[in-house]
C-alpha positions as CSV (number, residue, x, y, z in Angstrom):
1,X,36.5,6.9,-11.3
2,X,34.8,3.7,-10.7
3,X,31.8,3.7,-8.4
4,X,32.0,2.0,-5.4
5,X,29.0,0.1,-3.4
6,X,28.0,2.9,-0.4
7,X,27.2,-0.1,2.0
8,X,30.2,-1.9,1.3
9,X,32.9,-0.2,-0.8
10,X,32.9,-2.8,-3.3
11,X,33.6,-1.9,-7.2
12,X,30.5,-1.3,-8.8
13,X,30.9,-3.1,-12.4
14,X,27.8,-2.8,-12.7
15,X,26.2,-2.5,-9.6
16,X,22.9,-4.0,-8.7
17,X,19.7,-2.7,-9.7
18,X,18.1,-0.4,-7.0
19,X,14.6,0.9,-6.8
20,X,15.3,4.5,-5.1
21,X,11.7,4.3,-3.4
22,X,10.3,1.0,-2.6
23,X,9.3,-1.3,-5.3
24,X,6.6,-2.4,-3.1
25,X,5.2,0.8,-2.7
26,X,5.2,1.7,-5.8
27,X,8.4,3.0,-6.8
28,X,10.2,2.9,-10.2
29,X,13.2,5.0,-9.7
30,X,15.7,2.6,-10.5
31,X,19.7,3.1,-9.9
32,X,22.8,1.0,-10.6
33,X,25.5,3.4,-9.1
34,X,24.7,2.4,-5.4
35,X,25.0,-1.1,-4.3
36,X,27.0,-4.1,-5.2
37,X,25.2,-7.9,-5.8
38,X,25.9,-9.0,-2.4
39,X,24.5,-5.9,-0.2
40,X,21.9,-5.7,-2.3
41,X,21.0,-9.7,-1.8
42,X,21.6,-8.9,2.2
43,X,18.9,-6.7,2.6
44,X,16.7,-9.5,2.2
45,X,18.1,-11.4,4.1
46,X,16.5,-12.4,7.6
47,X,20.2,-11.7,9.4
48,X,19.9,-8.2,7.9
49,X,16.2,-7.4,9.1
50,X,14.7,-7.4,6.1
51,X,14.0,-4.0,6.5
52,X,12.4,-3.6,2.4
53,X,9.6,-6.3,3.9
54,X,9.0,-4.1,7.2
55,X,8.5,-1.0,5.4
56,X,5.7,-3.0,2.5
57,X,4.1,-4.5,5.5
58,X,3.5,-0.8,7.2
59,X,1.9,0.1,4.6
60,X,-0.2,-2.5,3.8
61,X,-3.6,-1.4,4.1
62,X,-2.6,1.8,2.1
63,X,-1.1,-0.2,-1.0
64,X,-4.3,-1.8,-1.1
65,X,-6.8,1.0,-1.1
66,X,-5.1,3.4,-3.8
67,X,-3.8,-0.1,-5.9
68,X,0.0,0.2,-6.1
69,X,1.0,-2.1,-8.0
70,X,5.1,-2.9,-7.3
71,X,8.1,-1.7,-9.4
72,X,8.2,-4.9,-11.3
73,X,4.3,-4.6,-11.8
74,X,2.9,-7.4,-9.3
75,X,-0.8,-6.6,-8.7
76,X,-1.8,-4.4,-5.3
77,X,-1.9,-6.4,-2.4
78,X,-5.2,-7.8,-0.4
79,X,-5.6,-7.3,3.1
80,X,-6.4,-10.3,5.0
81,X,-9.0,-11.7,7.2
82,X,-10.2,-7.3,7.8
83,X,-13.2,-8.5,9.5
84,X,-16.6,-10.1,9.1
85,X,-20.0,-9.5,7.9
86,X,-22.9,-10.3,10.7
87,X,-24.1,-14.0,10.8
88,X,-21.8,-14.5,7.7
89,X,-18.4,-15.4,6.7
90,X,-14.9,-13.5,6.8
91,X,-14.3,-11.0,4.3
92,X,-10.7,-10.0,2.8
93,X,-10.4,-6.8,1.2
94,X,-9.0,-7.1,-2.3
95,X,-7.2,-4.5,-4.4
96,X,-8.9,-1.2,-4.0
97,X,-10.1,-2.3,-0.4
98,X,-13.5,-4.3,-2.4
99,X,-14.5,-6.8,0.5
100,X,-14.9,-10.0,-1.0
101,X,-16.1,-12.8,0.9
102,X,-13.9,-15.7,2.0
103,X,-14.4,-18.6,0.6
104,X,-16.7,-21.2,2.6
105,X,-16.0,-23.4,5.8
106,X,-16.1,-27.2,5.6
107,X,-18.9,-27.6,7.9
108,X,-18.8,-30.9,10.6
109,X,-21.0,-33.2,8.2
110,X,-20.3,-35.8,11.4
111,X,-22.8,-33.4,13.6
112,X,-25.4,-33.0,11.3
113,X,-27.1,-36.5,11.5
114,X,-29.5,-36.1,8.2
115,X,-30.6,-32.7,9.3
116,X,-29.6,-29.8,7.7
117,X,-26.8,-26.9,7.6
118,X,-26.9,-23.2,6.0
119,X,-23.3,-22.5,4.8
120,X,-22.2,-18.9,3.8
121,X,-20.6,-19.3,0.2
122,X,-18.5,-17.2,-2.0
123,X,-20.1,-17.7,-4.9
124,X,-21.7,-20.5,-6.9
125,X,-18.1,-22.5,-7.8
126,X,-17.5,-22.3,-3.7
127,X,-21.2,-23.7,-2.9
128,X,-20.6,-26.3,-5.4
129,X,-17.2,-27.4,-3.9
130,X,-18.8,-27.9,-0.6
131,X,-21.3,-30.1,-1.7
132,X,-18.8,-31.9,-3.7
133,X,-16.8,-32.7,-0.4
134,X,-20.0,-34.1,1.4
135,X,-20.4,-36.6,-1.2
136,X,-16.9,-37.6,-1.5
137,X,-17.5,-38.4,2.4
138,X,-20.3,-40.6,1.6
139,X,-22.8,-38.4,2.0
140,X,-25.6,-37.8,-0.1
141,X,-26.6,-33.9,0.1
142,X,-29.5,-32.7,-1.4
143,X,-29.5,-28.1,-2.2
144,X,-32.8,-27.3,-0.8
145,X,-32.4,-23.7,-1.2
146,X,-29.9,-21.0,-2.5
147,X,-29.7,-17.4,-2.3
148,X,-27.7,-14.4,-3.6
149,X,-27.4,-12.3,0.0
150,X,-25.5,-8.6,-1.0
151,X,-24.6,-6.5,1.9
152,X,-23.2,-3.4,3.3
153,X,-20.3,-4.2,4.7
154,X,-19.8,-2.8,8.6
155,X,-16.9,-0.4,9.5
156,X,-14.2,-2.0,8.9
157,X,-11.3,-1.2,11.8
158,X,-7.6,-1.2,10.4
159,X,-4.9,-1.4,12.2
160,X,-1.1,0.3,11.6
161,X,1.9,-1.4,13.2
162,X,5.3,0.3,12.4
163,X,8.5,-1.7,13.1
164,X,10.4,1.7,13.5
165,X,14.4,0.8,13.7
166,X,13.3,-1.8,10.7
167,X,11.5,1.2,9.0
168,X,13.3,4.2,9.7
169,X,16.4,1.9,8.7
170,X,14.5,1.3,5.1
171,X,13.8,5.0,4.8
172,X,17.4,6.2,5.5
173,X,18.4,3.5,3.0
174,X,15.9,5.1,0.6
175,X,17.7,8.2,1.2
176,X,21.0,7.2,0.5
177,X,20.1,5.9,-2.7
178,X,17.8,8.9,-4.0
179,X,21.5,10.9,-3.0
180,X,23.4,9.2,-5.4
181,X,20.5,9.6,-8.0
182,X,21.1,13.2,-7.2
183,X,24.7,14.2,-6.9
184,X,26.7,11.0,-7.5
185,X,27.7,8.0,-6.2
186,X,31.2,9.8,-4.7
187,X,29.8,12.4,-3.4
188,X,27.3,10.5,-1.3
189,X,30.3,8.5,-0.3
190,X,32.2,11.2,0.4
191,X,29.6,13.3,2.2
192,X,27.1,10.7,4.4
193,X,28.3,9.5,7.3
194,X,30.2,6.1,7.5
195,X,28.4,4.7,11.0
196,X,24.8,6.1,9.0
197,X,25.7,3.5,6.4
198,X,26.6,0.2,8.8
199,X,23.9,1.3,10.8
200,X,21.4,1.0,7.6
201,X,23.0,-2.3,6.7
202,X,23.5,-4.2,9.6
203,X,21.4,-1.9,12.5
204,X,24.4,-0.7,14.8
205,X,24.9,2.0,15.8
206,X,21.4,2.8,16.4
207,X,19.1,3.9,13.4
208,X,17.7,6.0,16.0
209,X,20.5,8.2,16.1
210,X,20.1,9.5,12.5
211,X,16.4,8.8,11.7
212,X,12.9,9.3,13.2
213,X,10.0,10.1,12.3
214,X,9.3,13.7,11.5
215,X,6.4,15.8,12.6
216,X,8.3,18.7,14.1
217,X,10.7,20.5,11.8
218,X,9.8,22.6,9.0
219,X,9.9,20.9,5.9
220,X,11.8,22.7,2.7
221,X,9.9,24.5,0.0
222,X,9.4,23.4,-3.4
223,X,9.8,26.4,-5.7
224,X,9.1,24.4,-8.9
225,X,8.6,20.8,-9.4
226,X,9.6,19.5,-12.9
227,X,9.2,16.6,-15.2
228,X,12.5,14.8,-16.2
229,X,13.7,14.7,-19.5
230,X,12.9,11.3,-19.5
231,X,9.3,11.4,-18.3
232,X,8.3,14.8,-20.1
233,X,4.6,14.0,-19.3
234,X,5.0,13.5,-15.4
235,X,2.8,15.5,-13.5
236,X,2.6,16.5,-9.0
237,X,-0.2,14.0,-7.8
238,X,-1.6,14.4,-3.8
239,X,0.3,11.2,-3.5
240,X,3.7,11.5,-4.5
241,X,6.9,10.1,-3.0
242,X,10.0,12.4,-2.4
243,X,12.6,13.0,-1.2
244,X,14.9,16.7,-0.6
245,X,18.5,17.1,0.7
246,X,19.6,20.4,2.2
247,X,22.2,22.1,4.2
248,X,20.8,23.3,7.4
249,X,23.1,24.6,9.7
250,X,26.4,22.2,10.1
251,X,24.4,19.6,9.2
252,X,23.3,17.7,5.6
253,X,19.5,16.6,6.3
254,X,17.4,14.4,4.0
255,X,13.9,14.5,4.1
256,X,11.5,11.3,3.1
257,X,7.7,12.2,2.3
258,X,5.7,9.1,1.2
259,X,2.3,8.7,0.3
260,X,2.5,12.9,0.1
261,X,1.7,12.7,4.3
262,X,3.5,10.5,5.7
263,X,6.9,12.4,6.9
264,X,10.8,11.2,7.9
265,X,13.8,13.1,8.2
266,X,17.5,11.9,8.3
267,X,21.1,13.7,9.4
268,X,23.2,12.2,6.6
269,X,26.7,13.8,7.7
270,X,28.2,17.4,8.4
271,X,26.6,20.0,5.8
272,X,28.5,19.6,2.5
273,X,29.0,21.7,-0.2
274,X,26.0,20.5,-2.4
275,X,23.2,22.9,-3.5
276,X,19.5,21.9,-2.5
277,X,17.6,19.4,-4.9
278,X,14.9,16.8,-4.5
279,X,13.0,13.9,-6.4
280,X,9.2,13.4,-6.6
281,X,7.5,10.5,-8.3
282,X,3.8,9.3,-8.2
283,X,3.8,5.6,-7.1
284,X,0.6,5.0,-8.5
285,X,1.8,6.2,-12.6
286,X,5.1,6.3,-14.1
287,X,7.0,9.5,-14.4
288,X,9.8,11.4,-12.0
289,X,9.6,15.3,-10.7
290,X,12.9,17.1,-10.3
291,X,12.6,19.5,-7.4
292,X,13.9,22.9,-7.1
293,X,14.2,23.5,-3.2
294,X,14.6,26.3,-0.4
295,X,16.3,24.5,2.8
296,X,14.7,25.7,6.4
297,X,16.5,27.8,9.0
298,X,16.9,25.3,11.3
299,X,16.4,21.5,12.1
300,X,15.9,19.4,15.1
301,X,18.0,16.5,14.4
302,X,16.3,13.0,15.3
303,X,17.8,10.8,18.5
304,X,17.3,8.0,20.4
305,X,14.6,9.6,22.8
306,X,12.3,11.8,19.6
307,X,10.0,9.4,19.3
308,X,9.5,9.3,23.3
309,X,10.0,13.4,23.8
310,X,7.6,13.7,20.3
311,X,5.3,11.9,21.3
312,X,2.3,13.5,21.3
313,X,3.5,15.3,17.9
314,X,4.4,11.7,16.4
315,X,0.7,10.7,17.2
316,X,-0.7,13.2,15.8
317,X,1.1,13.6,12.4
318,X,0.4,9.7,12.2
319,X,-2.8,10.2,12.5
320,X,-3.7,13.1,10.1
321,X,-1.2,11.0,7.6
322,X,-3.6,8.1,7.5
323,X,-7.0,10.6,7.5
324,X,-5.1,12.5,4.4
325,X,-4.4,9.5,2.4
326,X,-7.8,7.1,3.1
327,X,-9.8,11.2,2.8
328,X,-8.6,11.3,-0.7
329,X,-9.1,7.3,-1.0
330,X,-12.6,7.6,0.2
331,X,-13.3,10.4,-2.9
332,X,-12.1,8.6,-5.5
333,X,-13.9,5.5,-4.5
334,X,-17.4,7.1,-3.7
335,X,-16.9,8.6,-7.2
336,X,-16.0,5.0,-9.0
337,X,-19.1,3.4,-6.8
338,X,-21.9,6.0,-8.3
339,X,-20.1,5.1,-11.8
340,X,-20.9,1.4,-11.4
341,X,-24.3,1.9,-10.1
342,X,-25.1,4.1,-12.9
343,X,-23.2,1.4,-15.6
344,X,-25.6,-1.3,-13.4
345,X,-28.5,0.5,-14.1
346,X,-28.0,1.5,-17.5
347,X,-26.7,-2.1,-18.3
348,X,-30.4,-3.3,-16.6
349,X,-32.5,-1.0,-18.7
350,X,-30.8,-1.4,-21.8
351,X,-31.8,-5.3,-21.2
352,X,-35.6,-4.5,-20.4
353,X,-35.7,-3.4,-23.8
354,X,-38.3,-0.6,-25.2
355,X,-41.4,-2.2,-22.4
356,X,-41.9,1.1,-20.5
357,X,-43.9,-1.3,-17.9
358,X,-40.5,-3.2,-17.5
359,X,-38.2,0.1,-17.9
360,X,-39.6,1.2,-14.8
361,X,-39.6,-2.2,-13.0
362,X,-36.1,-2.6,-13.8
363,X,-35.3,1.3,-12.6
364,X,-38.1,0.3,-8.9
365,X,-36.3,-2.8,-8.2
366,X,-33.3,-1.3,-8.3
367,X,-33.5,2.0,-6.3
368,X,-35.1,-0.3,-3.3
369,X,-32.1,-2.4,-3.6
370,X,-30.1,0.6,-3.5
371,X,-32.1,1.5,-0.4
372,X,-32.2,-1.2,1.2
373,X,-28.3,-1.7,1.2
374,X,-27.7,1.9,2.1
375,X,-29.9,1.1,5.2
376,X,-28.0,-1.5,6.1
377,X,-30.2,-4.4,5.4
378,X,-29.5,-7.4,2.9
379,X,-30.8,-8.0,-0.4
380,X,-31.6,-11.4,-0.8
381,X,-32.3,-13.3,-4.7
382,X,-33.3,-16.9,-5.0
383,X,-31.0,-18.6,-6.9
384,X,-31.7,-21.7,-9.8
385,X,-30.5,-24.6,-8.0
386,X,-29.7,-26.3,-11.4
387,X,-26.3,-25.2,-11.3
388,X,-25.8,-28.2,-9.1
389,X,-24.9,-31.2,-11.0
390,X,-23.0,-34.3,-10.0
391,X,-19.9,-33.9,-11.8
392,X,-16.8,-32.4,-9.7
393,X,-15.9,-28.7,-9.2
């Protein structure tokens, strides 16, 4: 029998390429038997909600720090503008949530009437291009000093805004898809519920009504979790993506874990007569888990007022979802830090060559750096101002 598009009941001949969990988020999953060209081309479509961009954009700051790079292998995104260093300039956070300075302001060269302005520089290049603008103004600047200032960045606050109808809309989506990975695309179209699938699509009925966050029910039990045949080497990781369908009661309930914390439960339809199964995959390597599953006794199902009557159990799981992931963030980054000191150092040393007198300059100076960043205070190194010349940047 020929597959027909869930969203749209369109013959599927072939159908259009599908990543199961988010490309954006990391997900590699990819299935033809679900949607036709058209409602796949929708989705991304502003009339539609775009509800694949809402659900990348919550999670932002999290693609960032553990360096997801996309389904079709774009590099991790960089969070903008996350704050600023004290008297200094704006700092982005690139790939691995490394603070990198922003590059330099264009200072008001009108105001400065042959006196003299400090600008805060990314680097050498961006100092250079700065001074290259004042000239091509008609002004001629003269590099009285330069410095190398490294610093601790301060706390940097982040900020999580969830678009929920837009999100829970992509995650019911992900659902539906993940389905037909497991059983087939007739069953799912045979089993989910016809106003679930407008409601993905186009957002009436409400999402609401079927999806929700999740920080109440009891989530199913994984008795075993393993590779697929075509991923022999896949192995569980603290951050995994999943999904499980079960019967629970009269009802067929799909439950969305991503990031391993961060929880979402669907009502697909009336129970059906499919057995229990789910899909893992780690976002961050490729390789797929199949899940052997034991459904829960029960299940509050998700409605228009959860997230109001939930609220303090919404909050909550939210917040111990983002603690989880950035907890386990933090240990692999304090671990990769201590690696690049000790690579600095060893890098350092090695240069010194076999001068003991130097060896142990090399290894002072750079403890009291060390120190002095821990402490919060600069370290400042006066630069050659011979890397000005008066050709362009």
């Amino acid at each position: 029998m020929t597959s027909k598009c869930i969203f749209c009941t369109k013959d599927l001949s072939p159908g259009s390429e599908e990543h199961v969990f988010l490309s954006a988020l990391g997900g590699r999953l990819i299935t033809r038997h679900a949607t036709c060209v058209e409602c796949n081309n929708d989705f991304a479509k502003s009339e539609f909600g775009k509800i694949d961009d809402a659900l990348a954009e919550a999670f932002l700051q999290i693609r960032c720090a553990l360096l997801i790079r996309t389904g079709r292998d774009q590099p991790p995104p960089t969070v903008l503008r996350a704050g600023r260093i004290p008297d200094g300039p704006e700092y982005d956070l690139a790939p691995g949530m490394v603070p990198i300075s922003r590059a330099a302001l264009v200072p008001d060269f009108g105001s400065i009437k042959g006196g003299s302005v400090t600008v805060s520089a990314r680097d050498e290049k961006d100092a250079k291009r700065i001074l290259d603008i004042a000239k091509r103004r008609g002004l001629s600047p003269t590099l009285q000093k330069a410095e190398s200032v490294i610093t601790k960045v301060p706390w940097t606050t982040l900020s999580f805004a969830f678009d929920g109808t837009k999100v829970w809309r992509a995650i019911a989506k992900t659902a539906l898809l993940g389905s037909c990975v497991l059983y087939g695309n007739e069953a799912i179209r045979t089993c989910s519920d016809v106003e679930l699938r407008r409601s993905v699509k186009v957002g009436d009925p409400e999402i609401s009504n079927y999806a929700g966050w999740d920080y109440v029910n009891a989530w199913p039990t994984v008795v075993t979790a393993r590779p697929h045949r075509r991923t022999p080497s896949a192995i569980p990781s603290s951050f995994d993506h999943s999904l499980m369908v079960a019967n629970v009661g009269n009802d067929c309930i799909a439950y969305v874990e991503l990031f391993g914390a961060f929880r979402f439960s669907l009502r697909m339809g009336q129970a059906t007569g499919l057995e229990p199964r789910g899909i893992a995959l780690n976002p961050r390597t490729p390789g797929r888990l199949q899940l052997s599953i034991t459904a829960p006794v029960t299940y509050k199902p998700r409605h228009k007022h959860s997230l109001r009557d939930e609220a303090t159990e919404s909050q909550a799981g939210l917040k111990d979802s983002v603690t989880k992931v950035f907890a386990a963030w933090d240990k692999e980054s304090t671990h990769q830090h201590i690696m690049e000191l000790g690579e600095e150092l060893q890098t350092q040393i090695a240069a010194a060559g076999s001068d003991e007198g130097i060896r142990n300059s090399v290894v002072a100076e750079w403890a009291a750096k060390i120190t002095q960043l821990e402490l919060g205070n600069a370290w400042r190194t006066e630069l050659n101002t011979e890397f000005i010349d008066d050709e362009p940047a």
